[in-house]
N, C-alpha and C positions, 0 to 999 in steps of 0.2 A: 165735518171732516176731522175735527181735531176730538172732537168725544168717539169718533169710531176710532181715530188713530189708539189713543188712550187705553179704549178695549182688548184694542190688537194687544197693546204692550202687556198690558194685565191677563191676559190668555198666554202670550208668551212666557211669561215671568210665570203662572202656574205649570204651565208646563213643563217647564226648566226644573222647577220642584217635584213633578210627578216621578220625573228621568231619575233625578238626583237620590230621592228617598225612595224609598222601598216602600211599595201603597199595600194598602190591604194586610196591614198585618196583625197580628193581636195585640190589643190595648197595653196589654203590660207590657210588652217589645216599646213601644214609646216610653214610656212611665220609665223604662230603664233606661233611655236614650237622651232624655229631656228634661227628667224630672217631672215629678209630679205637676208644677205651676204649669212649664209653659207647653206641658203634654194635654193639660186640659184647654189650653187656649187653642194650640193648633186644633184638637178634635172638632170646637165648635166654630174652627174656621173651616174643617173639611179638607186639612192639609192631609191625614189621611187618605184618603182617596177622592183625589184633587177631581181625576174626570169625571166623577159620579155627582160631586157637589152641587148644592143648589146651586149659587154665585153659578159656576160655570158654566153648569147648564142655561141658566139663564142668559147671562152674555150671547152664546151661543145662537138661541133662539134670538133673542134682540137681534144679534147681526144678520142672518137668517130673513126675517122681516122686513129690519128697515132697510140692508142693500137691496133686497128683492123689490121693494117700492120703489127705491133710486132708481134698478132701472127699469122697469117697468113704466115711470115717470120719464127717463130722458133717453132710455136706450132708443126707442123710435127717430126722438129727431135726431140722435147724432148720426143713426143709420141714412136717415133721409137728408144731413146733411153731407157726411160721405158719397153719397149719390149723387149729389146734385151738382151743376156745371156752371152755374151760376153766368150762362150765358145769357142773361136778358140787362145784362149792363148796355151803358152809352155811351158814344166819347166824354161825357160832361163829368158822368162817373167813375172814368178812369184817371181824366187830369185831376179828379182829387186825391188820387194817391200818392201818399209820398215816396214810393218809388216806381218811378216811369222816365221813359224816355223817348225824345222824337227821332226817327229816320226819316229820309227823303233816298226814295232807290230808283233808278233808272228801269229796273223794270217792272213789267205789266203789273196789273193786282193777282191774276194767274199767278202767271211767275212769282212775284211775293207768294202766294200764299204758300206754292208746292216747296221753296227753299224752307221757308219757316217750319211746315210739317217736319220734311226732313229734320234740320235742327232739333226740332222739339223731340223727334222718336230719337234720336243720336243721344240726348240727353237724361232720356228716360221718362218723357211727361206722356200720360197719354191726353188727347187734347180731342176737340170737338167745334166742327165750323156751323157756324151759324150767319147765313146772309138775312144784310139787314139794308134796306131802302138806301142807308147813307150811306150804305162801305158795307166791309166784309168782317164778323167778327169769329177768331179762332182763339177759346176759351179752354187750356189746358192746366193738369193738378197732375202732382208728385204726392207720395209718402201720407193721401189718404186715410189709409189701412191705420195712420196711428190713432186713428178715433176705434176703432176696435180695439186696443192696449186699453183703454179704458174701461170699456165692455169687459174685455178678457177679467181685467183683474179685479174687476168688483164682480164678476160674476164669479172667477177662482173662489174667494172669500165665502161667499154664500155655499157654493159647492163642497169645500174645506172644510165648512163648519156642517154641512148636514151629515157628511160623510163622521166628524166626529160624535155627534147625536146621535149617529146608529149603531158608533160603537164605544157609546157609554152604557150608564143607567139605566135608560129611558126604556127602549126595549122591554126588558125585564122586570122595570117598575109598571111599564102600561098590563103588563101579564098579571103581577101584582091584582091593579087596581080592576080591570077587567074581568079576570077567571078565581078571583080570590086564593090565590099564593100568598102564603104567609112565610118567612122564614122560623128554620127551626131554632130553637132554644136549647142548650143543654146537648148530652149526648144520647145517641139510641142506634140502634142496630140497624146498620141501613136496609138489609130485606123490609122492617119491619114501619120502617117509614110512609107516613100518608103521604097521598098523590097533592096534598097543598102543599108539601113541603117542596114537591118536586116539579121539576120543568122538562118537557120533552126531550128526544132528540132532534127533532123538529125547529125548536127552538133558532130564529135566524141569527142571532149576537147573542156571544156570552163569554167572559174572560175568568178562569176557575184554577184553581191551584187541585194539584192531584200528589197524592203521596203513594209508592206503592215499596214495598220489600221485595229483597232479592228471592225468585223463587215465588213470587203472588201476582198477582192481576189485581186490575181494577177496569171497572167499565162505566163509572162518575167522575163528578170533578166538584170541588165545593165552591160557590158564589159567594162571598162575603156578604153580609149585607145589613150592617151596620152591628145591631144588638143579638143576631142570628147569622142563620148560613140556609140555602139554598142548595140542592140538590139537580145537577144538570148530570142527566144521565145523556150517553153518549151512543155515537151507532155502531161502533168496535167496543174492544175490549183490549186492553193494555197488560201485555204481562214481561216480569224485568227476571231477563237470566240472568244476568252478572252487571253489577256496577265496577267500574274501576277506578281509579283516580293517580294522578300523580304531581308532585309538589316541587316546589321550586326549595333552592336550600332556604331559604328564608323560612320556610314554612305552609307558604299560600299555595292552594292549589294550582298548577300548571292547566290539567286538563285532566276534565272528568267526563267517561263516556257510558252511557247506557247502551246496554244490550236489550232490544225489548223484541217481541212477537206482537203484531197487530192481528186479531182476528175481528174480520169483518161481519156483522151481524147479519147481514144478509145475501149477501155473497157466501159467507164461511170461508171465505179465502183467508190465508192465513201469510203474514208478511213480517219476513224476518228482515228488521232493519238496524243501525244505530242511530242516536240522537247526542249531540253535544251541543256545545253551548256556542249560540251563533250557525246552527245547523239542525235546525228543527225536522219533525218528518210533516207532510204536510197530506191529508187521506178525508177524500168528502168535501171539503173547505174548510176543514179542521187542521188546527197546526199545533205540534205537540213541541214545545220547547225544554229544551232544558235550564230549571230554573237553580236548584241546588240539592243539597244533598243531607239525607240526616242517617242518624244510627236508625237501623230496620226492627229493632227487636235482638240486639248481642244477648249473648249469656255470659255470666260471671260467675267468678267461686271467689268467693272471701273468708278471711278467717277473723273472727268478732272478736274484741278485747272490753271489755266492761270497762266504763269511766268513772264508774261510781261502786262507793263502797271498797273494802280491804280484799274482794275475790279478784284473782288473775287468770282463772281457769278461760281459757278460748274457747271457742264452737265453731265450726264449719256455717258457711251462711249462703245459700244460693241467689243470684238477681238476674232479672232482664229486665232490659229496656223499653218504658213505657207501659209495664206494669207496677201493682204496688205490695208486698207485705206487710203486716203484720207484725209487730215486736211479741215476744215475749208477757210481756206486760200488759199487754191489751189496752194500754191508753195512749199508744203511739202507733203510727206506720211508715213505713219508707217506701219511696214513691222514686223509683229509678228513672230520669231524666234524659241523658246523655251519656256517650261512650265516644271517646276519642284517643284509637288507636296511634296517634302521633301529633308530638306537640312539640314543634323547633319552637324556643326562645332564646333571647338574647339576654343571659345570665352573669354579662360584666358592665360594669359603668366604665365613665370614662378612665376612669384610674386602675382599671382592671381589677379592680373590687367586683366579690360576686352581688348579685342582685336577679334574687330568682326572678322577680316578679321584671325585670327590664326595665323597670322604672331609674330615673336618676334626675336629681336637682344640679343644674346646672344654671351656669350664666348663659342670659340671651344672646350676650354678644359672640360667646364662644360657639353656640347653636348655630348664630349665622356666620361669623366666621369660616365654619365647615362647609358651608354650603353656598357659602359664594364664591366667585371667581372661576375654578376649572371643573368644568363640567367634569371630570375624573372624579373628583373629590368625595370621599363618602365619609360617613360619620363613623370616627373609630375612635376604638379598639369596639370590636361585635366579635364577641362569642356564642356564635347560634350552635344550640345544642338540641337534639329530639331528647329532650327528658323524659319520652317515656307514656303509655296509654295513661289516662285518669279516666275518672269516671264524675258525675254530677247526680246527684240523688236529694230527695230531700226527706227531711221528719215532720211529719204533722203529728200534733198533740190533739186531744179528742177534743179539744174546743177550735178547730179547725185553724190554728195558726202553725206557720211552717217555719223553719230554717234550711235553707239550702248548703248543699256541703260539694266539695270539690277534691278530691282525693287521686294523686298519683299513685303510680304502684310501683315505681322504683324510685329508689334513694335520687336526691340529688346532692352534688358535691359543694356547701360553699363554705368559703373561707376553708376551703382544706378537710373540712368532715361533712360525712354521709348523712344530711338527714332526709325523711320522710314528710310531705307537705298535706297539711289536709289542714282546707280552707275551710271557710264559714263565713256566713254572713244572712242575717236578720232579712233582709229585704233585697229586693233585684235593683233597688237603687245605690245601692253600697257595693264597694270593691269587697276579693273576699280579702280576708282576715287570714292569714296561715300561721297553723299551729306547725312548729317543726321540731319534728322527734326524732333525736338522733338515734342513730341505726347499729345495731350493736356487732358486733364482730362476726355473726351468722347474717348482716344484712337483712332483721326486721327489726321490728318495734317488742317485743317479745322481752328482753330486759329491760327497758324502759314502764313496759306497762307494770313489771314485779317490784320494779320500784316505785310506782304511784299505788300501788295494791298495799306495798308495807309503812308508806307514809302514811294512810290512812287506815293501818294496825293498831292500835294504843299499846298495844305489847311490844309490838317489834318497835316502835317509837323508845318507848323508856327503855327499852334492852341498847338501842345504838345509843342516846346517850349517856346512856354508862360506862359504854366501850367506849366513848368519845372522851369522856372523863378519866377514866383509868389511862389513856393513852397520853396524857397530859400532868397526868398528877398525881404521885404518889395514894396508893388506896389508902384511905380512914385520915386521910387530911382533910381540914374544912375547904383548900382548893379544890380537890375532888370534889369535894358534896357541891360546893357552891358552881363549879363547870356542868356538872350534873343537871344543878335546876338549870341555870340558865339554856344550855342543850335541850332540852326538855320545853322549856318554855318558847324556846326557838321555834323547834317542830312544831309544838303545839299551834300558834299562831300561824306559821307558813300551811300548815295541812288544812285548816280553816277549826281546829276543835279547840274555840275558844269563845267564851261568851262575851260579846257585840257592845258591851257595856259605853263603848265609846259611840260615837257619833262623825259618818264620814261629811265630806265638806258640801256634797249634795243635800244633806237630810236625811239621808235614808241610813240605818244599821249597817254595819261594815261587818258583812256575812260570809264576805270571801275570805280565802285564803292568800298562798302564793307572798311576791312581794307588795300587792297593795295592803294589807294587814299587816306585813312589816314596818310599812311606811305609815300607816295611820296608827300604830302602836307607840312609834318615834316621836311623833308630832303633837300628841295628847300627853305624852308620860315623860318626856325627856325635854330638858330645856334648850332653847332653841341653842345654845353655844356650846352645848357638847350635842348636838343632834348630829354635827358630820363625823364626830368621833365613834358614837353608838353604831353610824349606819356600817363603818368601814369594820366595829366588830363581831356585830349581829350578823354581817356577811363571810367575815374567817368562820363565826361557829355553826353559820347554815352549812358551809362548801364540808366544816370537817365533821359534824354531825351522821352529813347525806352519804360522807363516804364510806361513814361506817356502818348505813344503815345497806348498803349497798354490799357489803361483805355479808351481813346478816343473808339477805337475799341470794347472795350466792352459794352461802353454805347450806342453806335450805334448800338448794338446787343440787345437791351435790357436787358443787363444783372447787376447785382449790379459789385460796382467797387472792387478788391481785392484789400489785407490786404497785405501789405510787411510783406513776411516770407522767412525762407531759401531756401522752395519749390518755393516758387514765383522768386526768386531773380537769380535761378538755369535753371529756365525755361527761363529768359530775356537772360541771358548769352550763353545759347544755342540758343535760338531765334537769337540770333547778328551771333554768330558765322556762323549758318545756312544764316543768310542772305547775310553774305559775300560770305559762296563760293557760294550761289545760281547765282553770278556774272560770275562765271565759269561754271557752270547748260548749259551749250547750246542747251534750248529745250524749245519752246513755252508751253506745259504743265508739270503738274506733274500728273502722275495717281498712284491711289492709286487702289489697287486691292480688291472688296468686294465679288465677290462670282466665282467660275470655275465648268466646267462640264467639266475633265477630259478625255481627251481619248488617248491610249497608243496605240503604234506604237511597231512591231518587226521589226528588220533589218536578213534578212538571209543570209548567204551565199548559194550561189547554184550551185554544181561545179558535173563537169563529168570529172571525172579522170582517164582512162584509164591507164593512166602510174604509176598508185600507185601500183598494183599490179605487173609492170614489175619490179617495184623499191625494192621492199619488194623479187623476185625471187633472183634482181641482192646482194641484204643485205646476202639473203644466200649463194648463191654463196660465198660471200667473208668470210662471219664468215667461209664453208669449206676451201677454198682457205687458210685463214691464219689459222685456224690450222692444215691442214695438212703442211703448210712452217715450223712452229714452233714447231709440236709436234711431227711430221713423218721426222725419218733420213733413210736416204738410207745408207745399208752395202749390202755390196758383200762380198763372202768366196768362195774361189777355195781350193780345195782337189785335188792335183798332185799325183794317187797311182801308184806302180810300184814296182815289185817282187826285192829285196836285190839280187846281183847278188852271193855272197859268202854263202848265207841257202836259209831255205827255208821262213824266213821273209819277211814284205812288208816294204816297203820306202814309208812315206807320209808326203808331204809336204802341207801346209796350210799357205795362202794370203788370207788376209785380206783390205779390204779398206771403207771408207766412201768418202760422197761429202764436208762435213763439220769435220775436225780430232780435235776433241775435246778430255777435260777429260774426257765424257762422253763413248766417243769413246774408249778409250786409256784403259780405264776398261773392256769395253766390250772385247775389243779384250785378256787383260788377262784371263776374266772368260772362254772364250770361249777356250781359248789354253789351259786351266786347266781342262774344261769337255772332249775336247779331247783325251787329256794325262791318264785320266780315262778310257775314254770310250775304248779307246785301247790298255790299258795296256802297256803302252810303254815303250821301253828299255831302250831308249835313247830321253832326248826332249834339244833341241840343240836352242839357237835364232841363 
């Protein structure tokens, strides 16, 4: 009992996990979720998809066998003890009970017996007379039936688990091992798929995730199935006119609903319904849920900025979703991912500091603070703002490693200026990384990118520190010359055009630009007691350097030169900033996103469950099962009558028993010895 208990707990406790996580999904979705360690530990626990697991399956069939033995083993006698009346007792075997008691009644043993019946039906026993040589015995039971709560609920169990048996794995694996179904590997055109790949619609259980675009049909559903996928073609056919969705201000979706047409494969009937979520359509024995939602294939237009080299000239760039191009170059491609039309964030901390990302270091006690005591209480100051569509793409290099990229298409505001955010990051285990480019008075990136085009000029470099020099120091002074080189040298380092001679603190050449080459230029050449003095001036001669390479940029543009002001002087300073980490940017362009034609994708689930209904028999089973254990006691009462040998009185004795002797009991069997003693007026009542 206590190793089946243990089971139960350990089937529950999986369960509880299957509900919680999201099963079946792609390996990397975990790896992103877990990390690497303990994404490889759950795998080889099967926490992935908990009800297909060996473990569970196993438990499964264990309980399955050995309650089936149990009762197969004891269900008979307890049914044959339920039956039986147990009237072949004798006085000698009731005075050994320890609850009985004597009357002496005036009347007849007739008369006793038909008062006693009475009683007994009044009270609810059904009862059973049996005349015996020496007296008359009337052998009556109550509450029975609770030996079938016993039954009920180890047979629920059994029931419960075959029903989940039929709708797990097993099914689909015996298809497997029987008809040689193999899953597939890799991608291929599903017209063009072997019939091993694939499973009927015949098929009696199967649980499959389906993807279709707005505007498309599908008539499959794919089975995961560990290192592959499976093919369950279907007996309709699924087509989605319109997705809609709508969000709470928070951001989360409210409620998302598909428009789909069902045409039925063999009927041809054709059924226009919706599907949302918690309101599936339900056609065949087939139940199509709504699981979630992705981009369908949008389109995009971009305008491309080079990140490398002294060229600024842009291109037009076209992209959809779930397709890939092609660079230029031919040793890279971009690989479009995701598109998401609106993205509420919370863009202040607590101090009403912006913070695109909504991130903020706080005290725990201030966390809980917030959130203890009145249920009112929310966590503020929240600034939720829709900042706006971004898009998700990635670059693969022809030695097939990628970086992923995250890019908005409208400015966001913080700390008071416009910039532009386009993330990065190395691996799906990493946050991204945002480069942010402030936004120039036409609201793009377009002067920013002409000033990282003329930083990495060597003309336009020594042309602005000249003008930087001349603006500081009379021409043909050795200040002049000498503001000159060091401008000069400034650039040179911050742009990256300088030779690596040094050595950074990892080991490796210090090949970057930006301010890490300022600060390893600091640290190798400067002694450590004027180091905070070098850093505070190499920083005056980057900001007046940049501004003047920034007029250059402008007059090449035809445009008049700007006025130093706080707005101006705000914009060089984020300009620098931006062009340092543009050092860590790993990505020949930057694209800015200027117009999309949207189109939305639903995901469904599409599952034939046959065993939800054995599941939902065996739940009732058990709710009888455990309340007749709990709520139904079994009592038995023997009546021993027999004529007073000294008048014409009767002798009756009264045994009593339960399976369980409770206080509950202990009462009863008072009140019952005291409607006796009533009901027969008795002489004498003796324990």
């Amino acid at each position: 009992m206590r190793f089946a208990i243990a089971l139960l707990v350990v089937l529950a406790l999986a369960s509880v996990i299957g509900t919680v996580l999201k099963q079946q999904e792609p390996y990397s979705n975990y790896v992103a979720q877990f990390g690497p360690f303990w994404a490889e530990i759950f795998h080889a626990l099967g926490i992935y998809s908990v009800y297909s697991s060996w473990w569970f399956i196993a438990i499964l069939l264990f309980l399955v066998v050995s309650l089936s033995l149990c009762l197969w083993r004891n269900g008979p006698s307890m049914i044959a003890e339920m039956r039986n009346w147990k009237d072949r007792v004798h006085e000698n075997n009731l005075r050994a009970f320890g609850h009985r008691a004597d009357f002496k009644t005036a009347y007849t043993r007739t008369e006793t017996a038909e008062r006693l019946q009475a009683l007994l039906k009044a009270q609810g026993y059904r009862y059973k007379i049996n005349s015996k040589d020496a007296g008359l015995l009337i052998a009556a039971k109550r509450g029975t039936l609770s030996k079938l709560g016993y039954i009920f609920a180890h047979l629920a169990i059994v029931v419960i688990c075959l029903g989940g048996l039929l709708d797990s794995n097993v099914p689909v694996r015996l298809q497997m091992w029987l008809f040689d179904k193999t899953p597939l590997q890799g991608n291929a055109v599903l017209a063009e798929i072997a019939p091993k790949h694939r499973l009927s619609a015949s098929n009696p259980t199967f649980r499959g995730q389906t993807w279709v675009a707005e505007g498309q049909h599908v008539s499959t559903t794919i089975l995961n199935q560990g290192d592959g996928v499976l093919i369950q073609d279907l007996p309709f056919t699924i087509q989605l006119n319109q997705f809609s969705v709508e969000y709470y201000s928070t951001g989360m979706p409210k409620r998302f609903v598909s428009d789909i047409v069902v045409l039925d494969h063999l009927s041809q009937q054709r059924i226009k319904t919706q599907v949302e979520v918690n309101k599936p359509f339900i056609h065949r024995g087939i139940a199509v849920y709504q699981s979630s939602f992705e981009d369908g294939g949008s389109r995009m237009q971009f305008t491309a900025y080079p990140m490398t080299g002294s060229a600024a000239r842009s291109f037009p760039l076209k992209g959809q979703i779930n397709q890939s191009l092609p660079l230029a170059s031919g040793d890279a491609t971009i690989e479009w991912t995701d598109f998401r039309a609106i993205n509420v964030e919370n863009i202040s901390d607590a101090n009403g500091k912006t913070d695109v990302r909504g991130v903020t270091r706080r005290p725990l006690k201030e966390v809980f603070a917030e959130r203890l005591g009145s249920g009112a209480k929310t966590s503020k100051p929240q600034t939720l703002r829709n900042i706006g569509p971004s898009v998700h793409y990635k670059i693969r290099d022809a030695a097939g490693q990628a970086c992923e990229f995250s890019h908005y298409m409208l400015p966001v505001e913080i700390d008071g200026e416009w910039m532009f955010l386009a993330g990065m990051r190395e691996s799906p285990q990493q946050p991204f990384r945002y480069l942010r480019v402030p936004a120039d008075a036409e609201h793009t990136v377009k002067t920013w990118i002409q000033l990282r085009a003329a930083l990495q000029n060597p003309l336009l470099r020594t042309a602005a520190a000249k003008r930087f020099a001349l603006r500081l120091a009379k021409p043909g002074t050795p200040l002049q010359a000498q503001l000159e080189q060091s401008a000069t040298h400034v650039l040179e380092l911050f742009a990256g055009n300088h030779t690596p001679v040094q050595v950074a603190p990892n080991g490796a050449p210090d090949s970057l630009g930006g301010f890490a080459a300022l600060a390893n230029f600091i640290e190798f050449s400067v002694p450590k007691a004027e180091q905070a003095k070098a850093v505070e001036l190499l920083l005056r001669t980057l900001e007046g350097v940049v501004w003047d390479l920034w007029q250059i940029v402008r007059e090449r543009s035809g445009l008049a030169p700007n006025v130093e002001s706080e707005v101006n002087g705000r914009f060089v300073q984020s300009s620098i900033n931006a062009l340092s980490d543009s050092f860590l940017y790993h990505a020949p362009l930057l694209l800015q996103l200027d117009s999309f034609d949207e189109v939305k994708a639903s995901v469904f689930q599409v599952t034939r469950a046959p065993g939800k209904k054995i599941v939902y028999f065996g739940s009732l089973l058990l709710v009888l099962g455990v309340f007749a254990m709990f709520y139904l006691r079994e009592r038995r009462v023997w009546f021993w009558l027999k004529e007073s040998e000294n008048s014409a009185a009767t002798d009756v004795l009264m045994a009593m028993s339960a399976a369980r002797r409770t206080l509950d009991f202990e009462n009863e069997f008072v009140q019952l010895r005291y409607q006796v003693g009533i009901t027969l007026n008795h002489i004498t009542d003796t324990l």
